[in-house]
N, C-alpha and C positions, 0 to 999 in steps of 0.2 A: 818624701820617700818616692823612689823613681816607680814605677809600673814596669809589668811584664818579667816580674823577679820572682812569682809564684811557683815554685815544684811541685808537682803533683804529687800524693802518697807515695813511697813504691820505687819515685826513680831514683837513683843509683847515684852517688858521687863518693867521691874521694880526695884525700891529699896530694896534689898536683905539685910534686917538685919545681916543671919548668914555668908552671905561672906563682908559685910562692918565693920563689927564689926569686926572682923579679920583682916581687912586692915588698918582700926584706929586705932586697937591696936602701929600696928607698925611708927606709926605721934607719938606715944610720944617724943622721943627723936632720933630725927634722928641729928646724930654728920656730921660737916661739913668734907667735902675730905682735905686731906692731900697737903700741898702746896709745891713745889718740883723742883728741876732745868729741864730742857727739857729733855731726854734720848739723850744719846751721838751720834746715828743715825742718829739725826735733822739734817739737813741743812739748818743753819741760815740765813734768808731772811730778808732782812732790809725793815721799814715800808718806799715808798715814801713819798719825803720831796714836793714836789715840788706844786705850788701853784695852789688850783681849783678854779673853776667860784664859786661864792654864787648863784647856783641855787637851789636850794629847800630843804628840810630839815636839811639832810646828803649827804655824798659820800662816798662811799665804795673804801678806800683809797686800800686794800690789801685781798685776800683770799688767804691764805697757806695753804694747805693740804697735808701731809706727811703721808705715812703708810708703813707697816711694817710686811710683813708676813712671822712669820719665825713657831717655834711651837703653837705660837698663833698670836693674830692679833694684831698689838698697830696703834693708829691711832692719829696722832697729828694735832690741828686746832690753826692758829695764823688769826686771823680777827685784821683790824683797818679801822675806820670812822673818819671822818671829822666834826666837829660839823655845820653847818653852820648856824642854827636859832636858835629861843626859843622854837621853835616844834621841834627841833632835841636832844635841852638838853634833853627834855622828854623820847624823844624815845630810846636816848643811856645811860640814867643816871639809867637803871636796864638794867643790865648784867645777861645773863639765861643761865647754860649747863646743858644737857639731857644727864643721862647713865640707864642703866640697872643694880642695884645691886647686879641681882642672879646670872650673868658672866662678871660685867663688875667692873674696879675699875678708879677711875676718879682722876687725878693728876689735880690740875690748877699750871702752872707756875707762872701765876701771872696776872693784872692787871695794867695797867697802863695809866697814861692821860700824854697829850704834851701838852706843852703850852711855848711861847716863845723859842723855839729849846729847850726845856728842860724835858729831861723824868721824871716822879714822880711815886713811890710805891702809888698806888691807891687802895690797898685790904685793909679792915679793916673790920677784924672776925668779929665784934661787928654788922655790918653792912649786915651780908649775915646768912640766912638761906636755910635750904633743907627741902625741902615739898615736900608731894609724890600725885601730884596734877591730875590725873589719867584723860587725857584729854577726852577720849571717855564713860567717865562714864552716860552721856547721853544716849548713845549708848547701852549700857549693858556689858560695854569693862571694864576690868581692868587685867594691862599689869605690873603693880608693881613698873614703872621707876619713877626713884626721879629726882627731878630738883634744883639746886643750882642756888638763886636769891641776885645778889649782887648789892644793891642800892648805888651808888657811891655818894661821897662828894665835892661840890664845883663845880660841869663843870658848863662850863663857851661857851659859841659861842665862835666860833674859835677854839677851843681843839680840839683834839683827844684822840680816847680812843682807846687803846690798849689791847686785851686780849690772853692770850694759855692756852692749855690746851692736855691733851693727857686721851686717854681710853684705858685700855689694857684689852682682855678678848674676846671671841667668844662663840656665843650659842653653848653648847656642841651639840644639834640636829642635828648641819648641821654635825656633827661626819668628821670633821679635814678638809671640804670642802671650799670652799671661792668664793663671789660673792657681787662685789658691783658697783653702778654706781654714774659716777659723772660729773657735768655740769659745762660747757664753759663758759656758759654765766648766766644773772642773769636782776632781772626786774628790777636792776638800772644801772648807769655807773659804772666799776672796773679799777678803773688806774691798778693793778698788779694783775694776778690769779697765783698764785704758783701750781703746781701739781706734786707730786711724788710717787710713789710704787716701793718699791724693794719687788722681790719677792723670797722667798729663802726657796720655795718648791720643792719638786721632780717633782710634775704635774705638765704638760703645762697649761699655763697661757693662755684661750681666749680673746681676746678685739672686739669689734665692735663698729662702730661711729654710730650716729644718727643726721642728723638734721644741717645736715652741717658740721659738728665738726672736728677739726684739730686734726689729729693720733697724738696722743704720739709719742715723739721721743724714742727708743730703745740702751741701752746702756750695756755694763757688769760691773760690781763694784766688786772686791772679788767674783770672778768665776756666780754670780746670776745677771741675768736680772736684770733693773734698769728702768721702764717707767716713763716719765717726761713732762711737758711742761711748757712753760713760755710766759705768753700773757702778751699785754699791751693795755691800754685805750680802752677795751670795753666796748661797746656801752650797753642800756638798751635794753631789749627786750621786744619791745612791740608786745601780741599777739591778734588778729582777735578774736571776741565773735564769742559763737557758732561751735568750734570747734570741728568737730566726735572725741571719744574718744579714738580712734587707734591715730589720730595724734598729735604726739608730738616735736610741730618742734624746741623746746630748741636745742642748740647743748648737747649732751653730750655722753659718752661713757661707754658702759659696757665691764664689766670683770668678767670673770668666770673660774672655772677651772673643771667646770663638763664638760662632754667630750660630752652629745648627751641626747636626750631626754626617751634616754632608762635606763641610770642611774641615773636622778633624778625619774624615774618610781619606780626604783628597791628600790631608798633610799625610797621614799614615802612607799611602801610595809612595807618596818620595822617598819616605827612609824604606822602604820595600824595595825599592826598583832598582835593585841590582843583578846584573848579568853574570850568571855562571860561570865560570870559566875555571882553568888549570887541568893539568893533564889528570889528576885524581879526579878530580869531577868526571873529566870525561870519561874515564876508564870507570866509574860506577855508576853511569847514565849509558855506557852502553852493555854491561853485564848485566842489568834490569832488562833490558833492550831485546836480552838475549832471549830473556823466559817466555811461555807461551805466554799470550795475552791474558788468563783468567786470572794469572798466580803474579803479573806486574804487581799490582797495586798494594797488594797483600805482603808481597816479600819485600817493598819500597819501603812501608811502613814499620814493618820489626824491623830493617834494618837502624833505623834513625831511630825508634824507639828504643834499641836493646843494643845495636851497638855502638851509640854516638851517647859517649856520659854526660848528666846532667851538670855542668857548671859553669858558671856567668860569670865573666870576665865584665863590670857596668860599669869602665869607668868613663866619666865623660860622655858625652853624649850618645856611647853605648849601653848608658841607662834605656836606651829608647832606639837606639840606629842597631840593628842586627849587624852579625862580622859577618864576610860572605861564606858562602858553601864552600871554597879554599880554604878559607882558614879554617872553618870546621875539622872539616874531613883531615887535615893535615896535622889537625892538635887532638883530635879524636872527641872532643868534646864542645858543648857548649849550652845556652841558656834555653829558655824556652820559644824567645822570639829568634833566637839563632837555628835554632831545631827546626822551628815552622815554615823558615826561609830553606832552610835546606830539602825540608821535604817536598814542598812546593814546587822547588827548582827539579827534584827527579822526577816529580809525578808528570811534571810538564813534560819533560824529555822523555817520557815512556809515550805521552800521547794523552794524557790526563788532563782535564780542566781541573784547579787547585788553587786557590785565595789564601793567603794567611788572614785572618781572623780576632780582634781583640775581645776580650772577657774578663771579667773580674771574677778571681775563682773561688769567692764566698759569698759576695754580697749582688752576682748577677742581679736579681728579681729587683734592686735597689735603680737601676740603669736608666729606665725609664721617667724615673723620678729629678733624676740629675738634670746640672746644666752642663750641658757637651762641653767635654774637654779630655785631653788623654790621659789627666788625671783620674780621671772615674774609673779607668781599667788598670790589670795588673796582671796581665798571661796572654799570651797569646797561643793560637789554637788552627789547625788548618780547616776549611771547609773543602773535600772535594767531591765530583760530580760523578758520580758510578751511573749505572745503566737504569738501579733503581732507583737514582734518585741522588740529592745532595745531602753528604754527612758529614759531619764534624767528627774532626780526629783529634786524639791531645798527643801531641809526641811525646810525652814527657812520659806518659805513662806504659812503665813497661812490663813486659809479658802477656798482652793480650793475645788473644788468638781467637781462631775461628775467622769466619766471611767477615769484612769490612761493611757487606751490606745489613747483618745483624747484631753487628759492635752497638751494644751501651751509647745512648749518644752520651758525650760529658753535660753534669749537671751544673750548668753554667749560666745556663735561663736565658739569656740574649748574648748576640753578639754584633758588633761591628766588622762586616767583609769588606778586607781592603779589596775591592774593586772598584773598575771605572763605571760610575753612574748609580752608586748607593747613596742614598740619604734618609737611609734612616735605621733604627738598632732592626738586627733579625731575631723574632723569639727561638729557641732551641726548646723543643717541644720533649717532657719528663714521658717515658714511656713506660707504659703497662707493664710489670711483666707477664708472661702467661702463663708459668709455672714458678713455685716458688724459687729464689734466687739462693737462699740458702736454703738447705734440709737437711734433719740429722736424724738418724735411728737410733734408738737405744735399745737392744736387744737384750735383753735379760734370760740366761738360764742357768734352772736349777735342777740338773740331771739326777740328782737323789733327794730325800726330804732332808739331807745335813745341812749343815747350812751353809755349805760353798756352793759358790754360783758364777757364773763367767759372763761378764758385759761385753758388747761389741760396740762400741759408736761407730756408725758410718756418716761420716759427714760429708755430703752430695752439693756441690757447689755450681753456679750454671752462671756465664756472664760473666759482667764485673765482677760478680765476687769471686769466680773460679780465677782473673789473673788473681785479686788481693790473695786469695789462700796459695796459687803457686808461688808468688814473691816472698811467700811467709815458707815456703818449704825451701823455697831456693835460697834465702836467708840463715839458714840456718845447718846446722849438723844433725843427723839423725837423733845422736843423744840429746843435745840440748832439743830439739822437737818433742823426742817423748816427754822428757823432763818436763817443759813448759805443758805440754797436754794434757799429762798424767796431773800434774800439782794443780790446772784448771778444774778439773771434774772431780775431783779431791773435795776442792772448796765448796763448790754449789754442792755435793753430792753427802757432804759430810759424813764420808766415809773413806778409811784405806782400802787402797787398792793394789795390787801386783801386778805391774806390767806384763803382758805376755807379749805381743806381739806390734808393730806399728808398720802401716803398706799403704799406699798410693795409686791409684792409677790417673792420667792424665790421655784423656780424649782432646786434642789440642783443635781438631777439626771442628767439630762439636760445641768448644768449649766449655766442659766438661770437667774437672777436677772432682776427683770419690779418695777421700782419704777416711781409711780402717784402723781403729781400734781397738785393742784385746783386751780384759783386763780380767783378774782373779779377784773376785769379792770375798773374803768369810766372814761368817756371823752374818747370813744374809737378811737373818730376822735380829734385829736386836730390841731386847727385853721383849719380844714375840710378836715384832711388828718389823713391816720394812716400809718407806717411803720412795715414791717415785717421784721424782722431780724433774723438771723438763728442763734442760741445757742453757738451750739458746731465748726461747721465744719471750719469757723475761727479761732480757736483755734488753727488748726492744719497747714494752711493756714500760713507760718512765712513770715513773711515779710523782706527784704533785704534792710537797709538804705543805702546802699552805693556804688558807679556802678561798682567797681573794689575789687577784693582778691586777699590775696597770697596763703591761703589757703583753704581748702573745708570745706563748712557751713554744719552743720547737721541736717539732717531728721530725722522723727523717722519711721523706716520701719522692715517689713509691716504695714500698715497700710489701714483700713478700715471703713471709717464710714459714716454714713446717717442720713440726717434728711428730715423728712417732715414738713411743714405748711398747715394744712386744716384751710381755711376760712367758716364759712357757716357765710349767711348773712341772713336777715329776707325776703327779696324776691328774687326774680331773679335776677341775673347780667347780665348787657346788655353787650353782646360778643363786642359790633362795638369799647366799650372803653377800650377794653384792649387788648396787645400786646404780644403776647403767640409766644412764641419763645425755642423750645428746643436748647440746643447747650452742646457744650464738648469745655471744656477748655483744653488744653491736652498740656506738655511738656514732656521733657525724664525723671523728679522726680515724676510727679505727673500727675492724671489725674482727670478730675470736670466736672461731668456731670449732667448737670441741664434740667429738664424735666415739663412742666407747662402746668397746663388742668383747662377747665371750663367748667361744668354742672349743669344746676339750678341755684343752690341758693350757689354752692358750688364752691370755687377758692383752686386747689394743688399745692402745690409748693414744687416740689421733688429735693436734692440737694445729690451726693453720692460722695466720695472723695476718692481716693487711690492711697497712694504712692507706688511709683512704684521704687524707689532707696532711700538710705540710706545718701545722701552729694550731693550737689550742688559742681559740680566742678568748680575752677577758670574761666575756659573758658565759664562755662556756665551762669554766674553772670547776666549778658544784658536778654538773652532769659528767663531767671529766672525771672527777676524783671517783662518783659512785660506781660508775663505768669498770678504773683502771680497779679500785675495791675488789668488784665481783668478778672481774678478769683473774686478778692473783688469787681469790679462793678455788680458783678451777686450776690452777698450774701445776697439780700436785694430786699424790693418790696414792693412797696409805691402805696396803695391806697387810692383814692379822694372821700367824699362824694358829693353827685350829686342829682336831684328833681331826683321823682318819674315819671317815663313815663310809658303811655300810651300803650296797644301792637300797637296802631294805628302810636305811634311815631318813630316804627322801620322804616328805610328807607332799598330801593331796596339793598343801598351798604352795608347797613351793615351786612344783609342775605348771603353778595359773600365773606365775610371777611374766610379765608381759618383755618380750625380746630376750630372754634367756632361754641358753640352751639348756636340753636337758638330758644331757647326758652324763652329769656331775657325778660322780661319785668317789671323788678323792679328797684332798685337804680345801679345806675350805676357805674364806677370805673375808674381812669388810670393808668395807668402802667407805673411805672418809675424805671425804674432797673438800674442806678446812668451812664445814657448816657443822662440824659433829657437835659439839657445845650448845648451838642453836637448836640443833633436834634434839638432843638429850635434855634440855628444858621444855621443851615442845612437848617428850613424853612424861616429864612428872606430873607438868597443867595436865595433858592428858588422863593419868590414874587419877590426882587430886578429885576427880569433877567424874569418876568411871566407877563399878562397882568392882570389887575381883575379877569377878566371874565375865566381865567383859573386858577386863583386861586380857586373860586365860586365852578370849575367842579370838586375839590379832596375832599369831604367830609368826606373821610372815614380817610384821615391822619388826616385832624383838627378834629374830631369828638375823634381818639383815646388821640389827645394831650388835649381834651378838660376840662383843669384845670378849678380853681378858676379865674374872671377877674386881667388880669396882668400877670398870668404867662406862658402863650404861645404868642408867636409873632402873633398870627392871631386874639388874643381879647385885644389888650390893653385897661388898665383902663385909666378914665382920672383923674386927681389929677391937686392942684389947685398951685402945690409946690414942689420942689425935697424934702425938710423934707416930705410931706405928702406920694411921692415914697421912699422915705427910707424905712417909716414906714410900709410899704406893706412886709418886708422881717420879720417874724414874729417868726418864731424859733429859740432858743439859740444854739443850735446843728443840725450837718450836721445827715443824716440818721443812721452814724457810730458812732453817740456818740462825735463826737471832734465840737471845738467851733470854730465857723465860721473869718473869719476874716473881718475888717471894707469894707462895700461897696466901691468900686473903683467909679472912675472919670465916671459920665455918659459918654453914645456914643449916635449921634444923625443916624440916618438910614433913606430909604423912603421905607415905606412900601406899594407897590400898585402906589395911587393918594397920600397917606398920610405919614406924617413922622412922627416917634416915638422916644424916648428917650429907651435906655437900659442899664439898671443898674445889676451888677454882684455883686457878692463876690464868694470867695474860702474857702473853708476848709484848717486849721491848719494841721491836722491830715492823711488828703486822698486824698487831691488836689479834692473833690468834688467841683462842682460848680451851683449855685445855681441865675438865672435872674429874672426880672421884666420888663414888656413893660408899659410904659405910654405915655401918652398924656398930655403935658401941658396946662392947660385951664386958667391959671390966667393971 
């Protein structure tokens, strides 16, 4: 696969009449490849006979792979599977090979099925076409490569299918250079992996393992190196989800024969070093020219960013050789190393130092690990020199705004700067942010005690994420916006909602993005509770299902966000029923610091999140899980509708209750932050082991637990039935949205002088848990 074919999120492409018309042309008659005995080179590998389990579709009976570097490159592939089902005839009965027409030429030896110890010619011309099926054309990619698809005749479970083939031909770009890699293993079972390279160049051959991988063994043939291996019955490889994009624990091994990261520098230079020129160029190198000097750099940038569309014309050595800033600008579009050559070129003619720049736009952090070659990268990116300093720019990515000297650098982790006199990668340094990058508000009011209420989200965007949320608004139509926003906060909120209102503002100076919210809640207590849940910062929050890795889970770092919940309520809250607890949830990846205030009529509830590391390493899997645990019991806050009191009904304790206000004298509330189950057993040991009259003297614990009757150990309901305490558990969902599971086996306890029934269930989703105390009176 070529490099420098990466789009960023965000950029913009479309269906291109004058380059597809161009490309269909050439589907009219594409003639099939030529069929032909092996090259005398091969070293023929016989398919194993020997008999597999019937476990699952197919088996990867053989991978052979032979190559051949001598003045150019020939590369021979012999694969053979095992039919095992009626899902495998499917998946083996069309046969696919992939070359490159504009340097590559494609032999098939042949085709062939087993059946009964017996080989058979399986190719029938009639039977296979080439279509030039251009996979990334979604993408804005077209790369030219044709694919020969041969629908076989007759397989049958049990067969085998047998295929080779050989490629000869090398991108002239890499200009007589050589670099490729190839794996050990694979995600199913391989009775046999064949592997061989003769190499019969003047330059030393590099190799490095990865990933556990067994070195080639080294041998001489007719005076040239000869690397080889020969495995049997590997295993499949299965890999861990969520794996950072640096690691790649396949075994496999590269080869290169570029000597250091100063001459694939110097190669890159050449295919860069192209001259400017056409009267378009010049006529938009000198209207940049025109601007005052502050706003050059700035306007140079959006424009290649936002007016120059993302799409790659790769074929031929334009895999790798940028078109010039003419043909750009004259087709209106082009790829990412076409972008970085054009921006390059204005930024020069404004007065600007400016490099294009290679990166690999997932797996940077992996770079240093590599054997130089320009296969390790896949994007390229500009570096230019501002007053503060040198930054990296992505063209691809569009809509950004604000100063170029406080753009987001991209996270790309290192880079190669085509300039004269680099040798060696530059790291691109992950920046702090200093406020969080995303923030939302949820504003909650309830202007009367009914139970309509009006939400506002405002979600405050700064950075990188103010372009991604302007790409997301400029993407779409007003309705389909609300619609996707309204149905988002639906789901997490588990509740209907009635749109009122949706607004935007856009600080582009700034970079600034505030997108507004309206929304109509009713039934704001349901079954005489309401739940506050937090939007976003869960999002980021992953969660770990499993108590052991081999390998490290990935974060997304830096990171930065916040949210608030303001509640106002139609009167005062009475402080003595609610449990205001600041706290920091903190591990070595992340840290959650949650922060809760009451004044008036007004409840906050401040939640900020930041990671602080980029992977969960293996060892830290356990402290991770207990960590993310006691993060998600905090992400939520459940308040209880309660009468209206009295200010005469406040008591002495509730006045000494510590950081509440006291001015409460309206509906009251309690506070359940998903430990209530845990304290509500906490208070039965409590009575069990207390006398009455000491239970009597703690008014300010039962007073803050003081639910609905039934759901604190200190007021059980009586019910005349256990159907009738069942029926007490009244919600289909736990506070998190997951659905509860069937109520357990009552337990009988004495509470006090008296003894109570207690009835649980648990949550599917969060292991919340959820009781009832009664009394049986029947």
């Amino acid at each position: 696969m070529s490099w420098l074919t990466t789009q960023s999120a965000g950029a913009p492409h479309g269906i291109l009449l004058d380059v597809t018309g161009l490309l269909l042309a050439a589907l009219a008659a594409l003639p099939l490849p030529p069929v032909g005995p092996a090259p005398a080179w091969v070293e023929p590998i016989e398919v194993p006979t020997k008999k597999v389990a019937p476990d699952g579709a197919t088996r990867l009976l053989l991978i052979d792979s032979q190559l051949r570097v001598e003045k150019t490159v020939e590369q021979y592939e012999h694969h053979a599977w095992k039919v095992l089902s009626q899902t495998g005839v499917a998946e083996l009965a069309k046969q696919e090979l992939e070359w490159d027409p504009s340097f590559e030429q494609l032999t098939l030896h042949g085709v062939w099925i087993w059946r009964g110890g017996e080989r058979r010619v399986a190719w029938q011309p009639e039977d296979a076409r080439v279509i030039q099926r251009e996979r990334s054309l979604d993408e804005g990619l077209y790369d030219g490569r044709l694919t020969l698809i041969i629908e076989l005749r007759d397989l049958r479970e049990g067969d085998v299918v047998e295929i080779a083939s050989t490629t000869r031909g090398e991108n002239p770009v890499y200009q007589g250079r050589f670099a490729t890699k190839k794996y050990q293993a694979w995600g199913q079972h391989i009775e046999r992996s064949h592997f061989r390279l003769s190499w019969e160049r003047p330059r030393l051959l590099h190799l490095q393992t990865h990933g556990g991988a067994q070195a080639p063994a080294l041998t001489t043939e007719d005076g040239h190196p000869v690397y080889r291996w020969e495995l049997a019955g590997l295993e499949a490889q299965h890999f861990e989800a969520g794996l950072p994009a640096d690691v790649e624990p396949a075994p496999w091994v590269e080869f290169s024969d570029w000597q250091d990261w100063a001459e694939v520098a110097l190669w890159a230079q050449s295919l860069f070093a192209i001259t400017p020129d056409g009267k378009r160029f010049e006529a938009e190198a000198a209207r940049f020219q025109a601007l005052p000097e502050p706003e050059r750099a700035r306007a140079i940038v959006r424009f290649v960013q936002d007016d120059v569309r993302y799409v790659g014309v790769e074929i031929g050595e334009n895999s790798h050789r940028p078109h010039t800033p003419a043909w750009v600008l004259d087709r209106g579009f082009g790829d990412c190393k076409d972008k970085s050559l054009l921006l390059v070129s204005l930024l020069r003619a404004a007065g600007l130092e400016a490099w294009p720049s290679l990166v690999h736009a997932s797996a940077g952090q992996r770079l240093p690990k590599s054997t130089p070659s320009p296969d390790v990268f896949n994007h390229a990116i500009v570096q230019v020199a501002l007053k503060s300093g040198p930054r990296f720019i992505d063209p691809t990515v569009t809509l950004q705004r604000g100063s170029l000297e406080e753009r987001t650098q991209p996270r790309y982790h290192h880079a190669l700067v085509v300039k004269p006199g680099v040798t060696a990668l530059l790291p691109i340094p992950l920046e702090e942010p200093k406020l969080a990058t995303w923030e939302v508000e949820q504003h909650w009011q309830r202007p009367s005690p009914t139970g309509i209420a009006t939400l506002t989200v405002t979600t405050t965007a700064r950075g990188w994420e103010a372009a991604s949320l302007r790409r997301k608004i400029k993407s779409s139509t007003q309705d389909e916006l609300a619609r996707t926003q309204r149905s988002a906060r639906e789901d997490v909120l588990n509740r209907q909602l009635k749109p009122l209102e949706l607004t935007w503002t856009d600080d582009e100076a700034a970079e600034l993005f505030v997108l507004k919210e309206s929304y109509e809640a009713a039934d704001f207590f349901e079954a005489g509770s309401h739940r506050f849940t937090t939007l976003t910062v869960g999002e980021d929050l992953k969660r770990l299902d499993v108590q052991e890795r081999r390998w490290p889970f990935a974060l997304w770092y830096p990171l930065r966000v916040r949210e608030v919940i303001r509640y106002d309520a139609p009167e005062r809250l009475r402080g003595a029923e609610f449990e205001l607890t600041n706290r920091s949830v903190t591990h070595d990846t992340f840290r959650l610091d949650i922060s809760q205030h009451l004044s008036g009529n007004t409840l906050e509830l401040d939640w900020e999140l930041r990671m602080l590391k980029d992977r969960v390493l293996p060892a830290q899997v356990k402290s991770y899980r207990t960590a993310i645990a006691e993060a998600w019991e905090h992400l939520g806050y459940t308040v209880r509708s309660s009468t209206v009191l009295s200010p005469d009904a406040i008591s002495e304790e509730d006045s000494e209750l510590p950081g509440v206000a006291m001015e409460q004298t309206g509906a009251g509330a309690l506070l359940a932050t998903g430990g209530g189950f845990a304290f509500a057993v906490f208070l039965v040991a409590f009575f069990l082991v207390s006398r009455s009259d000491k239970a009597r003297a703690a008014p300010p614990f039962r007073d803050r637990l003081a639910g609905a009757p039934g759901e604190v150990a200190g007021d059980p309901v009586s019910v005349a039935s256990m159907e009738a305490a069942v029926a007490l558990f009244t919600s289909a969902r736990c506070p998190q949205g997951h659905g509860w599971q069937d109520v357990g086996a009552p337990e009988n306890v004495r509470l006090g002088e008296e003894r109570i029934t207690v009835l649980s269930r648990r949550c599917h989703g969060c292991d919340a848990r959820e009781a009832r105390y009664v009394k049986l009176s029947g």
